[in-house]
VOGU-3710 file (C-alpha; in Angstrom, 3 decimals, decimal comma):
1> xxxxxxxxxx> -13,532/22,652/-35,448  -15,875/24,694/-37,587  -17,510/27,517/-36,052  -15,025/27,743/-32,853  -12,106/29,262/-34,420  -13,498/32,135/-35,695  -14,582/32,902/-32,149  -10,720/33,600/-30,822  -8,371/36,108/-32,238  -4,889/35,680/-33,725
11> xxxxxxxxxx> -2,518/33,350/-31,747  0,490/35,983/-31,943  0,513/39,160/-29,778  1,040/42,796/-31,146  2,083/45,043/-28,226  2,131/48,695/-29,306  4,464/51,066/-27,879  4,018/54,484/-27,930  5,996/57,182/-29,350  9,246/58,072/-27,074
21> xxxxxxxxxx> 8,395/55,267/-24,639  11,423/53,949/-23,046  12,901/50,856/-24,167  11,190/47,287/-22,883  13,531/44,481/-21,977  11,690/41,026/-22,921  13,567/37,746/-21,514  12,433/35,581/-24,803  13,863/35,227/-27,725  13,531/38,137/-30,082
31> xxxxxxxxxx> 15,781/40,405/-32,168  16,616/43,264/-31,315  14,627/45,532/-33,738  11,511/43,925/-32,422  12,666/44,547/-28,772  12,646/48,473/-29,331  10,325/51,117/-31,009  11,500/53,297/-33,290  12,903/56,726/-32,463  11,162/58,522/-35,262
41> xxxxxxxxxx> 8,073/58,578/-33,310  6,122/55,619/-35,735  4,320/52,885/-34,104  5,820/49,562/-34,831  4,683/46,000/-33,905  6,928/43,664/-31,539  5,771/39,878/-32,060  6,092/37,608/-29,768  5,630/33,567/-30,573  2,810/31,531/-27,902
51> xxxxxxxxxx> 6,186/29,387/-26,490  8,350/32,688/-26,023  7,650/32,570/-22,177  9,263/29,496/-22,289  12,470/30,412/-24,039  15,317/31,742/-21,504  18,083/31,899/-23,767  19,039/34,290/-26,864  20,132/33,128/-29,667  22,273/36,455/-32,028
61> xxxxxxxxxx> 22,623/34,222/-34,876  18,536/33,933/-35,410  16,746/35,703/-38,578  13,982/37,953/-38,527  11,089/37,103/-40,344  9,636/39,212/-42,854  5,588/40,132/-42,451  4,879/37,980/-45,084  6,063/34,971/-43,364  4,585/35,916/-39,705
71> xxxxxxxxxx> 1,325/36,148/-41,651  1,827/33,147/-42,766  2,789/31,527/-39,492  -0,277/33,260/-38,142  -2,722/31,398/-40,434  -1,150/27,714/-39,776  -1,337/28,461/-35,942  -5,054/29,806/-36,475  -6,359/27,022/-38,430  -5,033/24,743/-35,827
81> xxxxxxxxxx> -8,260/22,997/-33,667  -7,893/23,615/-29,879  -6,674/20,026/-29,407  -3,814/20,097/-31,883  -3,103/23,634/-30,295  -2,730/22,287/-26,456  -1,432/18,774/-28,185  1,787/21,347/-29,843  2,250/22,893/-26,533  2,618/19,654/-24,208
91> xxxxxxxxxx> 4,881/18,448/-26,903  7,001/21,464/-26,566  7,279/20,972/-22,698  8,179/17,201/-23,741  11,175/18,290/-25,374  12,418/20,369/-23,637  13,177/17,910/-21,131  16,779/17,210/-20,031  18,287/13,640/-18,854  20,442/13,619/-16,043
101> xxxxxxxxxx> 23,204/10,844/-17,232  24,244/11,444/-21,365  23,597/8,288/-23,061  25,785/5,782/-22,798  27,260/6,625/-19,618  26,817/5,331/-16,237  24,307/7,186/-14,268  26,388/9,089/-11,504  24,834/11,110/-9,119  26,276/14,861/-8,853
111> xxxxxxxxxx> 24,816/18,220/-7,528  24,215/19,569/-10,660  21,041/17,080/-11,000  18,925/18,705/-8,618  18,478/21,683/-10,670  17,947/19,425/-13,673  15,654/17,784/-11,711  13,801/21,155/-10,789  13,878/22,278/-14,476  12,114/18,864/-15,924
121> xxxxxxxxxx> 9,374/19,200/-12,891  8,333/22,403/-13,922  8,241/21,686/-17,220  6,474/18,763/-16,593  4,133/20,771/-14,505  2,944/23,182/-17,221  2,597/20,705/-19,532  -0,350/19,267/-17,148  -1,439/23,079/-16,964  -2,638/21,510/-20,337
131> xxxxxxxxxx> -5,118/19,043/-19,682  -8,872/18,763/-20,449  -9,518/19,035/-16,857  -7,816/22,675/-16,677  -9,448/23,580/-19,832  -12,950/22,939/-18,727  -12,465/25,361/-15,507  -11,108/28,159/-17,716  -13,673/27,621/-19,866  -16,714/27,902/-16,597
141> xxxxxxxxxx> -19,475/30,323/-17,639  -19,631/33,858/-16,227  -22,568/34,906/-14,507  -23,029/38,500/-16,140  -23,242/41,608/-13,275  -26,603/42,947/-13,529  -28,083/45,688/-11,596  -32,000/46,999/-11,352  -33,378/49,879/-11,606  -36,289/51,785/-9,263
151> xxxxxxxxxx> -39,082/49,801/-11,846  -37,086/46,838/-11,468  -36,096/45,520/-14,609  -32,602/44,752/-15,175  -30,229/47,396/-16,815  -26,762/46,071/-18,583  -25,294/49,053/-16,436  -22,030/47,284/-14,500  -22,333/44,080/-17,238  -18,760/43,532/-18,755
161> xxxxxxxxxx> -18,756/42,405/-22,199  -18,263/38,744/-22,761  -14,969/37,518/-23,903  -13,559/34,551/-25,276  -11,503/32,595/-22,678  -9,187/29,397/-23,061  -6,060/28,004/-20,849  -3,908/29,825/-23,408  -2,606/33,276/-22,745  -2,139/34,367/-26,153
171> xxxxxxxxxx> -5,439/33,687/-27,165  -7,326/35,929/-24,255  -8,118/39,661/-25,191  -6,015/39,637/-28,583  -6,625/42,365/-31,415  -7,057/40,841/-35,182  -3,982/42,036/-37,072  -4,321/45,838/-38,949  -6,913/47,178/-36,239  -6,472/50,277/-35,079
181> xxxxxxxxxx> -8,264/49,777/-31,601  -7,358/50,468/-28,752  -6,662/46,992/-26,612  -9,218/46,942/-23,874  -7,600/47,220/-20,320  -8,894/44,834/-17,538  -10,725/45,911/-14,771  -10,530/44,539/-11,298  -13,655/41,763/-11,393  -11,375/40,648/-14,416
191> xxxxxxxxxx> -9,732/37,916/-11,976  -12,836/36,683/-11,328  -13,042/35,377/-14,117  -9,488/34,172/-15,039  -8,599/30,849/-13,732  -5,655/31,544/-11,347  -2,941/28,755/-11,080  -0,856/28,796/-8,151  2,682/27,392/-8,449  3,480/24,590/-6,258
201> xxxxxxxxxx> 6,034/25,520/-3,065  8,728/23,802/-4,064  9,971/20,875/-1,877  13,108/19,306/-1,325  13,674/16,186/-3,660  12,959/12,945/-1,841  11,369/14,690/1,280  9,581/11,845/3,311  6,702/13,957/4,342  4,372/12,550/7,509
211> xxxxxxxxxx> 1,566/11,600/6,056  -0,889/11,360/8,706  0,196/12,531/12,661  -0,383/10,473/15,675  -3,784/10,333/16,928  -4,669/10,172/20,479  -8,029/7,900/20,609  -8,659/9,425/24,459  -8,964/12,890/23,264  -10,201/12,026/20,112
221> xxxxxxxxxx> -13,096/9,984/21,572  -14,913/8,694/18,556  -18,480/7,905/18,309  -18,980/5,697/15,494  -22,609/5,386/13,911  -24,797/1,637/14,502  -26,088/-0,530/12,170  -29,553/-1,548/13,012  -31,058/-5,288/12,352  -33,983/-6,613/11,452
231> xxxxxxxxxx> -35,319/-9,349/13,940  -34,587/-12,907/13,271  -37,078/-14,877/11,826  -38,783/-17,939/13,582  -36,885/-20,519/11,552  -33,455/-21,887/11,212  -31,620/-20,181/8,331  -30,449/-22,498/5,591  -26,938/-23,458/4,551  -26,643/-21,177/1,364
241> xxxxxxxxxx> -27,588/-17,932/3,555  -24,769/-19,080/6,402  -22,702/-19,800/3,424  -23,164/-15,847/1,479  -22,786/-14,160/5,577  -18,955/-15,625/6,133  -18,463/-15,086/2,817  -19,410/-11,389/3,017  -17,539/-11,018/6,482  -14,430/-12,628/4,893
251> xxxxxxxxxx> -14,620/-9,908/1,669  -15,336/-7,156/4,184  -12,544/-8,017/6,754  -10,004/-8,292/3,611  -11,283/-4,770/2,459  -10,596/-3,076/5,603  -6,686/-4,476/5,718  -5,991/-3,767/2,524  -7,596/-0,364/2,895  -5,458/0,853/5,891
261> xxxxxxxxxx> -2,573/-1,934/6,330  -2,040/-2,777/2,481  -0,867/0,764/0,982  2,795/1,113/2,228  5,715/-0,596/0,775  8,594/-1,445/2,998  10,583/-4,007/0,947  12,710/-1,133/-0,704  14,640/-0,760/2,483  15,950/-3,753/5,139
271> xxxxxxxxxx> 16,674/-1,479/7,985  13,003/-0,952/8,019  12,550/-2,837/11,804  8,561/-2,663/12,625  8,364/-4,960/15,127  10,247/-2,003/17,217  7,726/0,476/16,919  6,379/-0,498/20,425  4,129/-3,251/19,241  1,470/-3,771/21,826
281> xxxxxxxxxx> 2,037/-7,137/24,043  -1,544/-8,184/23,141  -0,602/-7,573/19,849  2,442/-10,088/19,938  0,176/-12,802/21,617  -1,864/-12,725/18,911  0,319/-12,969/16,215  2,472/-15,408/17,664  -0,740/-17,733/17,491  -1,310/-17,028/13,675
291> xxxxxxxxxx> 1,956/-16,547/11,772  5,683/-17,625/11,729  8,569/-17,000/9,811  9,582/-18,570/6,384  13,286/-19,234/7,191  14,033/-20,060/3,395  13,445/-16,925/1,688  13,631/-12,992/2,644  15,603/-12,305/5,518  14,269/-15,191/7,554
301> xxxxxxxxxx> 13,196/-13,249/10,058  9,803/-12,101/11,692  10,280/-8,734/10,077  9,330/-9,899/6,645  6,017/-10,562/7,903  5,429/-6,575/7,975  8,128/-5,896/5,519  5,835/-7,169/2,930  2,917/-5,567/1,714  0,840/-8,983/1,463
311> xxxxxxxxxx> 1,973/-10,604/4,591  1,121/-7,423/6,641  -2,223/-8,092/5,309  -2,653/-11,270/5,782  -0,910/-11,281/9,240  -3,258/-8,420/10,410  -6,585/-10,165/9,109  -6,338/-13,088/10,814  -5,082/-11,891/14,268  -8,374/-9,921/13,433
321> xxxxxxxxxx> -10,054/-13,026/12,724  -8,825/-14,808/15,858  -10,025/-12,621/18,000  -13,371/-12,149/16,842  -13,678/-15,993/16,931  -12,246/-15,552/20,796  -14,385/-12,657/21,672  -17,397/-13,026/19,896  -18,351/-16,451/18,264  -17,063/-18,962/21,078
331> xxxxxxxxxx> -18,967/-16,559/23,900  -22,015/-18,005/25,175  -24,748/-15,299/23,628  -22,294/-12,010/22,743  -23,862/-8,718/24,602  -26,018/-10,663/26,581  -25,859/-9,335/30,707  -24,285/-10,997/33,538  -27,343/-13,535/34,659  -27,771/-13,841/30,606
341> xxxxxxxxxx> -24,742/-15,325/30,279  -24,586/-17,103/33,391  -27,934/-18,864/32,878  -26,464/-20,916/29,617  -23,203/-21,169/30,723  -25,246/-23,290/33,568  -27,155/-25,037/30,794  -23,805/-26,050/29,044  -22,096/-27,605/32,431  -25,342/-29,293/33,557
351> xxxxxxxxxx> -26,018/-31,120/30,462  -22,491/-32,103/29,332  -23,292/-35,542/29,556  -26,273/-35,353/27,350  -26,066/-35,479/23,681  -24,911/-32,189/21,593  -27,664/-31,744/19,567  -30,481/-31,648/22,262  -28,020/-29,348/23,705  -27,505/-27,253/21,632
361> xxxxxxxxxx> -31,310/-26,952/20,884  -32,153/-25,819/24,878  -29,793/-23,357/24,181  -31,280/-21,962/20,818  -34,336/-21,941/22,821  -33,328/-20,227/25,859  -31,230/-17,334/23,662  -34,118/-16,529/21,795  -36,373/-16,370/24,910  -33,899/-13,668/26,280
371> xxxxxxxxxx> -34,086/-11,905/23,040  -37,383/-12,331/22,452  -38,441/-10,194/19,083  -35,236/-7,841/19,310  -32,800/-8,396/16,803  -29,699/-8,237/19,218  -29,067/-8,363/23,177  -29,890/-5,707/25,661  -25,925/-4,992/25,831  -24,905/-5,327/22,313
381> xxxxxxxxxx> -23,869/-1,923/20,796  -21,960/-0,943/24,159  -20,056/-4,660/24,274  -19,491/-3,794/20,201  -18,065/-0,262/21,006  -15,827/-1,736/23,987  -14,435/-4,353/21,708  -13,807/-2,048/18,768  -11,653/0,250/20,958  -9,808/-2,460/22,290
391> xxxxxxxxxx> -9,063/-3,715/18,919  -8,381/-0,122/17,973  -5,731/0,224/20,639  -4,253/-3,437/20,012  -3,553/-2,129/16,331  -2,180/1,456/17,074  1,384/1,329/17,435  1,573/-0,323/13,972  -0,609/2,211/12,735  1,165/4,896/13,836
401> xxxxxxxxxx> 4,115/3,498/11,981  2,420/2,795/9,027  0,784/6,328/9,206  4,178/7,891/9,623  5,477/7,049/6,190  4,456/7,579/2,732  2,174/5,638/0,820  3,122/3,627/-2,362  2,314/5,230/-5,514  0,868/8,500/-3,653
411> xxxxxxxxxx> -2,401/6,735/-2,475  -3,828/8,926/-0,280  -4,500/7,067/3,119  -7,810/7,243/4,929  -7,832/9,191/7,912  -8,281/7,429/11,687  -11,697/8,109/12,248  -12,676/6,725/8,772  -10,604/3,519/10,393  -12,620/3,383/12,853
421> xxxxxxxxxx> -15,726/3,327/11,873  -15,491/0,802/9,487  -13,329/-1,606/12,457  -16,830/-0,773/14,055  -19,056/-1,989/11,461  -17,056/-4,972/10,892  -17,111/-6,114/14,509  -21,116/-5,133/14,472  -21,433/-7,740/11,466  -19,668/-10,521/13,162
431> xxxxxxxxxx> -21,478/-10,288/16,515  -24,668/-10,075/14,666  -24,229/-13,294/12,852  -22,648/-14,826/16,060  -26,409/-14,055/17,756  -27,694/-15,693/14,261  -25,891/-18,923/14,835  -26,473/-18,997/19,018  -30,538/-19,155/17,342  -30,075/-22,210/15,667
441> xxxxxxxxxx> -30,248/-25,873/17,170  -27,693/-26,882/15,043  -23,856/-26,661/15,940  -21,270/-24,757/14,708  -17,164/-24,679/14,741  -14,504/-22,487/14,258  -11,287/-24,735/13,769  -8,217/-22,170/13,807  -5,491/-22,942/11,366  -2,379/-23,095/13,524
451> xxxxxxxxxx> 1,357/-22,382/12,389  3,252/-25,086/10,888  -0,101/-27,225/9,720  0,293/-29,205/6,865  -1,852/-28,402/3,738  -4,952/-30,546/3,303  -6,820/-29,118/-0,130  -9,888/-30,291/1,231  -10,044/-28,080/4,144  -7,542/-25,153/3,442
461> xxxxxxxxxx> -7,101/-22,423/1,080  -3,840/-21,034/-0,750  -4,196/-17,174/-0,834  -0,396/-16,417/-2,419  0,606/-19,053/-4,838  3,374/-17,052/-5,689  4,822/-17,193/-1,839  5,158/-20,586/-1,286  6,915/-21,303/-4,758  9,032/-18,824/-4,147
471> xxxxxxxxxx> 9,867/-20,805/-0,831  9,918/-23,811/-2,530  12,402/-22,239/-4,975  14,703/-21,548/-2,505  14,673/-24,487/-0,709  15,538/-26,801/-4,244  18,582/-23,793/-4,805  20,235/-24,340/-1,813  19,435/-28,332/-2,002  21,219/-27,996/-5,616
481> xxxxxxxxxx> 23,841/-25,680/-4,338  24,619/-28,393/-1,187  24,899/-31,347/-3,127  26,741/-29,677/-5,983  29,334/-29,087/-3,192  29,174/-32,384/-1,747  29,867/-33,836/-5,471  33,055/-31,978/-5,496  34,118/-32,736/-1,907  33,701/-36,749/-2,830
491> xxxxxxxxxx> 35,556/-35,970/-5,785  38,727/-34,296/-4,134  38,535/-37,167/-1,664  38,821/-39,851/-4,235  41,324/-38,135/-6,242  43,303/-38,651/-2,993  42,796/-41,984/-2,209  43,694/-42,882/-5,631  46,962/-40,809/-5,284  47,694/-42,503/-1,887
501> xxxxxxxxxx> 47,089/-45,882/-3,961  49,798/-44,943/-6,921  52,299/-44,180/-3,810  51,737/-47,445/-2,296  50,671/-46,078/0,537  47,469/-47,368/1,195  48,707/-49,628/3,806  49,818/-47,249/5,855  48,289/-45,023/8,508  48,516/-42,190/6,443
511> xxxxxxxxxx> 46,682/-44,113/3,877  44,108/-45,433/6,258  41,973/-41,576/7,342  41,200/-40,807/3,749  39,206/-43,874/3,381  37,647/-43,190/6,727  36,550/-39,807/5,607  35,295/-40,846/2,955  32,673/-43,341/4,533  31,431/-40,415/6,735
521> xxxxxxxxxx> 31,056/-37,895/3,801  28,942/-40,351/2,063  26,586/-40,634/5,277  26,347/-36,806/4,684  25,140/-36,875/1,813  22,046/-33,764/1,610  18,617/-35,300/1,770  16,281/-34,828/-1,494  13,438/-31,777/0,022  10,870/-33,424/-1,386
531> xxxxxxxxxx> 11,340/-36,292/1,567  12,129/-33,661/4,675  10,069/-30,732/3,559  6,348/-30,090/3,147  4,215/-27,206/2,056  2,749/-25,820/5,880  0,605/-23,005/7,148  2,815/-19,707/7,649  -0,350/-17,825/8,441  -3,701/-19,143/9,418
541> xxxxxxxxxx> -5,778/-16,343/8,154  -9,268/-17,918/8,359  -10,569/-20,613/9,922  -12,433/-23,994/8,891  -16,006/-22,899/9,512  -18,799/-26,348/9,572  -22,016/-26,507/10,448  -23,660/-29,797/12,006  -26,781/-30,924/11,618  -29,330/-33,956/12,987
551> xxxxxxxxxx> -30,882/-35,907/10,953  -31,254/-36,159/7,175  -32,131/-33,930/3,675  -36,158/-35,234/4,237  -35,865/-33,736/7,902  -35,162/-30,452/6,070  -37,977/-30,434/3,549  -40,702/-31,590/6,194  -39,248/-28,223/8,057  -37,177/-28,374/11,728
561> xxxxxxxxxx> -40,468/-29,058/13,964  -41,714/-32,969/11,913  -39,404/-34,657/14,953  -37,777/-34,066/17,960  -34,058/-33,792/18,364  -33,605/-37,285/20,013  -36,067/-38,850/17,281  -33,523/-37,899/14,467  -31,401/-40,370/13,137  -27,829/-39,051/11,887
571> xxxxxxxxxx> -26,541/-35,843/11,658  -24,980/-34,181/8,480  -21,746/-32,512/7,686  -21,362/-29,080/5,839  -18,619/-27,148/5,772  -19,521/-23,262/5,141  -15,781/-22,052/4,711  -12,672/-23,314/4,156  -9,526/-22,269/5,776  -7,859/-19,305/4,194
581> xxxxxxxxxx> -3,646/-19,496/4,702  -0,553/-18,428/3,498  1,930/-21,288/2,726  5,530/-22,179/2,739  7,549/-25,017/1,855  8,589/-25,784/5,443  11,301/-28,440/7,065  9,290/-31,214/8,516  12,037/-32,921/10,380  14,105/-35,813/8,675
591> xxxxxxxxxx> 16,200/-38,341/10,485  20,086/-38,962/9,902  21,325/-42,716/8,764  21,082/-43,684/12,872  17,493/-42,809/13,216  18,553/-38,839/14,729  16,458/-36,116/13,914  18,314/-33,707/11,908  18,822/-29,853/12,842  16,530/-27,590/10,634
601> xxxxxxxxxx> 19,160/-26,511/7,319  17,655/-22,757/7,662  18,579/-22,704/11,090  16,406/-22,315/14,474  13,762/-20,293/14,132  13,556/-17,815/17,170  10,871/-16,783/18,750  8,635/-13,212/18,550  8,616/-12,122/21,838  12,233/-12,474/22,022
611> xxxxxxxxxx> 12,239/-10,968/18,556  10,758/-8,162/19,395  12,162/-7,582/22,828  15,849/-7,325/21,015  14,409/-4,797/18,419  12,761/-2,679/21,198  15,931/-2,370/23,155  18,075/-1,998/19,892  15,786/1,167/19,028  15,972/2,651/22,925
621> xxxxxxxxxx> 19,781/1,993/22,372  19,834/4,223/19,120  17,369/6,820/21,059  20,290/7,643/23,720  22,742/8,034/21,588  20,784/10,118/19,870  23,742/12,569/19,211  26,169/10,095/18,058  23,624/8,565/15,436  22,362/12,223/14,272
631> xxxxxxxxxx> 26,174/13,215/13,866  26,995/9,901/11,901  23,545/10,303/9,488  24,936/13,882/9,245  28,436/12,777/7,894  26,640/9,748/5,720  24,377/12,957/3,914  27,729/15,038/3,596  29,640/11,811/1,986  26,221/11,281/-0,655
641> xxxxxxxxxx> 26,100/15,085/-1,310  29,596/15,129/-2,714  29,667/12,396/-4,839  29,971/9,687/-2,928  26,402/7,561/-3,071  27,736/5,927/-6,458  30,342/4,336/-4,144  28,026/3,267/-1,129  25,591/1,716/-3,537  28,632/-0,512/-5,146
651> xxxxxxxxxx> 29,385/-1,422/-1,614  25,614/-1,749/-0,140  23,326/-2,871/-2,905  20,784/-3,235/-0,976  20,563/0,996/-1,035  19,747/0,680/-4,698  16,404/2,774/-5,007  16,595/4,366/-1,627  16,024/7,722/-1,410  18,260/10,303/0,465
661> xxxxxxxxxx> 16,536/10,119/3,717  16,241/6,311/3,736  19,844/6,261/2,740  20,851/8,671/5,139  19,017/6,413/8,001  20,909/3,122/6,675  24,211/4,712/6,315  24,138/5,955/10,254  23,193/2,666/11,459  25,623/0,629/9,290
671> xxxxxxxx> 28,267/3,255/10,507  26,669/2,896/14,078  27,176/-0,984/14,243  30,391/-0,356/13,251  31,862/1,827/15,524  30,536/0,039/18,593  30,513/-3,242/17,485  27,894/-6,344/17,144
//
């Protein structure tokens, strides 16, 4: 760059050593006439290179250069730009890198690769010392030290003399080659200046570290900030606007679960066991009512449904979703008092003979006589904080869990209060259009998706494509694998009864049971899936949201007061949302040649409160034999340590990609199951 490298001095250092100094040892590589001064008293230069801090080894068979060619050397490096300087150095930390496995070979683990290991991550650590980043803070101006006199005007007395700084050592406080000046010494404001870099502590290699600790919400007692409303307007809001609000709620309920349930990975291990992390019983309710296990692919069990990164997600947002429709859009007028809500529950049982609409409309009108011009009930924020912390406390145990492991990727996870609040904003949102639609005369429904629904494109929505082939997949694999064996079954079988048939002995009662097996086998024969299976809801994550409204399109345009209720002819259909799910390719039930219904292929499909009641007393099991497991996981490190994890991979692949800890834990509980049985 012209103009900027005249600023800095020569890249090489020139140390001078005084006469009869004692001898300096230097750890880079250097001959040994530049290690020493000379003994006749003369002043002699020792050069070093800019990468010779980096250079641990010495190498006897090296030449020493002659001046002509350092001088040389000197005025590449100088007319070098900054980038290609700090471009040179990170490739120099590149290759210096060292592979654990020689090419060609099969990657065995042995002790020897932790240092490795340690070797290549500081290397790879100061090439990032490299960046533009670090460049730009070693680079921050210096305010100069002024001081003023008794008139007051500033005096340079105290102001140190501006020097050039980079991220390069060599480069700060160098002499030009052939002065004769003494080097200046740094004083003690000099670190003020100089950008210190601390080195990292170093850590054990594949240390699970707790990312976040438990969090008592008692103690912690949060107090979330409100949202405040405008008031409602005198008329009905249109379709569009009801439309944009649910679709807003949906975008901001999947935000929040992928923000704080959709950052940790558990599919790299199987003895991951969630649903034994003391899941609330509220919690299980719930999610019994939205999800249920794909018994085609995974494990088949309810623990892929938190295994997974997406199902977690999706599982969590609509048990979210089904209780706000409980707790807040099916109530009567949400934060409204005791009498409030009395008063039109009365209103509701005395007129439930009469037709919906009018209704409907009584209540509109009564609701927005208790509100009168507020934009929300007299107990809405305190019903929206009690309902947030119940939610809060439904959700802990699996937050805990979650919070308890690291992250995918290193994303950094949001702490528990920053959970909170936005739980509470999101539950302020949904009451607040709950009070919107309790305003209007027309009606509105919330039709939950349940487990096991068949797919209707008109009303649902697919949120994983990928899940449900993948289901589907598995199903057609196993069909194909079943009635490949079948083919070879009928083929054995006729091979005999032709045999029998050479012998003459068909006749006979030897001869007569092939022919009888035979009849039954081809009654067996597997079913095609696309006649027993169909593609069903695995979780109901949103619900079928339609509005209903009297009369016609010209009611609209002469505005909501041109007729009465009762004087409207019709009513009109809109639906503002479809239903979001996830879907399988599920076993719909097929009958057997006498009209039977056959068993499900997969097998029975068992149920989550029994599921988790086996994995809670499986994990208080483990807890008191604490000792046995922690002596087991002990021997299971010792075994991997000393050569054995090539071995225990080739026998468990599933422990491909583990690291030691989550090795360690599978190991013990393999060895566990082992020693006291099923």
């Amino acid at each position: 760059m012209p103009g900027f490298d005249q600023q800095y001095s020569s890249p090489v250092k020139h140390h001078k050593v005084r006469p009869n100094s004692p001898k300096k040892k230097v750890s880079f590589n250097q001959s040994e006439k530049e290690d020493t001064a000379a003994s006749n008293g003369s002043i002699e230069m020792m050069w070093t290179t800019p990468n010779a801090r980096n250079s641990t080894s010495f190498d006897p068979k090296r030449t020493v250069s002659t001046p002509e060619q350092r001088l040389e050397t000197f005025k590449k490096e100088h007319n070098k730009t900054l980038s290609e300087r700090r471009i040179s150095s990170v490739q120099r930390e590149l290759n210096s890198l060292k592979p654990l496995t020689p090419e060609g070979k099969k990657p065995v683990w042995v002790p020897e690769n932790t240092e490795v290991l340690s070797q290549n991550l500081e290397s790879l650590l100061r090439a990032a010392r490299y960046t533009p980043e670090t460049r730009r803070s070693a680079m921050a101006p210096i305010t100069p030290n002024t001081a003023q006199t008794s008139t007051g005007s500033p005096t340079k007395k105290g102001k140190k003399r501006p020097r050039p700084n980079d991220d390069f050592d060599e480069y700060k406080e160098n002499k030009t080659p052939g002065s004769n000046k003494r080097p200046a010494t740094r004083s003690t404001t000099a670190s003020v200046r100089k950008s210190v870099v601390k080195s990292l502590l170093k850590l054990p290699l594949n240390h699970v570290v707790q990312v976040k600790p438990k969090v008592d919400l008692a103690s912690l007692a949060p107090q979330p900030l409100r949202i405040s409303y405008k008031p409602h307007p005198l008329e009905d809001h249109s379709d569009a606007w009801y439309t944009d609000m649910f679709r807003r709620l949906f975008r901001q309920t999947e935000q929040f679960v992928t923000r704080y349930f959709g950052v940790h990975n558990l599919d790299a291990g199987k003895f991951f066991e969630p649903w034994g992390a003391e899941m609330t019983d509220e919690f299980v309710t719930w999610a019994e009512q939205v999800a249920e296990p794909d018994l085609n692919r995974g494990t088949g069990t309810w623990d892929d449904l938190l295994r997974e990164t997406r199902q977690r997600k999706w599982l969590v947002m609509g048990v979210l979703m089904r209780i706000l429709t409980v707790k807040i859009f099916e109530v009567d007028l949400f934060g409204a008092s005791k009498e409030q809500a009395e008063l039109l529950h009365g209103i509701s049982r005395a007129l439930v003979g009469r037709e919906g609409f009018g209704r409907q409309a009584l209540r509109a009108e009564t609701a927005r006589t208790i509100m009168g011009r507020n934009a929300v009930t007299e107990n809405f924020y305190p019903s929206v904080a009690k309902l947030t912390a119940q939610i809060s406390l439904l959700l802990k145990p699996l937050t805990d869990y979650l919070y308890g492991m690291q992250p995918r990727l290193g994303v950094p996870l949001p702490t528990i209060e920053d959970q909170y609040q936005e739980l509470h904003n999101l539950v302020s949102t949904a009451a607040y259009l709950s009070l919107c639609t309790k305003l209007s005369a027309t009606i509105f429904t919330f039709n939950d998706i349940s487990p096991g629904t068949h797919w209707d494109d008109k009303d649902h929505y697919n949120l994983e494509a990928d899940l449900y082939f993948q289901s589907r997949k598995a199903v057609f694999e196993n069909y194909e694998h079943q009635r490949k064996a079948w083919n070879e079954r009928l083929k054995k079988m006729n091979a005999e009864i032709d045999a029998l048939k050479n012998a003459g002995k068909e006749d006979t009662r030897a001869g007569d049971k092939p022919p009888q097996a035979l009849a039954a086998h081809q009654t067996a024969i597997p079913s095609d899936p696309g006649r027993d299976y169909r593609a069903m809801c695995k979780i109901g994550v949103w619900p079928v949201i339609t509005r209903y409204k009297p009369g016609g399109d010209e009611d609209d345009e002469k505005g909501e007061c041109s007729r009465f209720v009762r004087e409207k002819d019709g009513f009109r259909i809109l639906q503002l949302a479809k239903g979001a799910v996830v879907l399988y390719y599920g076993w719909n039930g097929g009958k057997d040649a006498h009209g039977s219904w056959l068993p499900n292929p997969a097998g029975e499909r068992v149920g989550l409160r029994a599921w988790v009641r086996g994995k809670t007393e499986e994990r208080k099991g483990l807890r008191d034999k604490g000792k046995v497991v922690a002596g087991l996981g002990a021997a299971a490190v010792g075994v991997m340590v000393l050569g054995g994890y090539g071995m225990l991979t080739e026998r468990f692949p599933v422990m491909e990609g583990m690291n030691y800890v989550e090795a360690a834990r599978f190991v013990a509980c393999q060895v566990f199951r082992i020693y006291h049985g099923p």
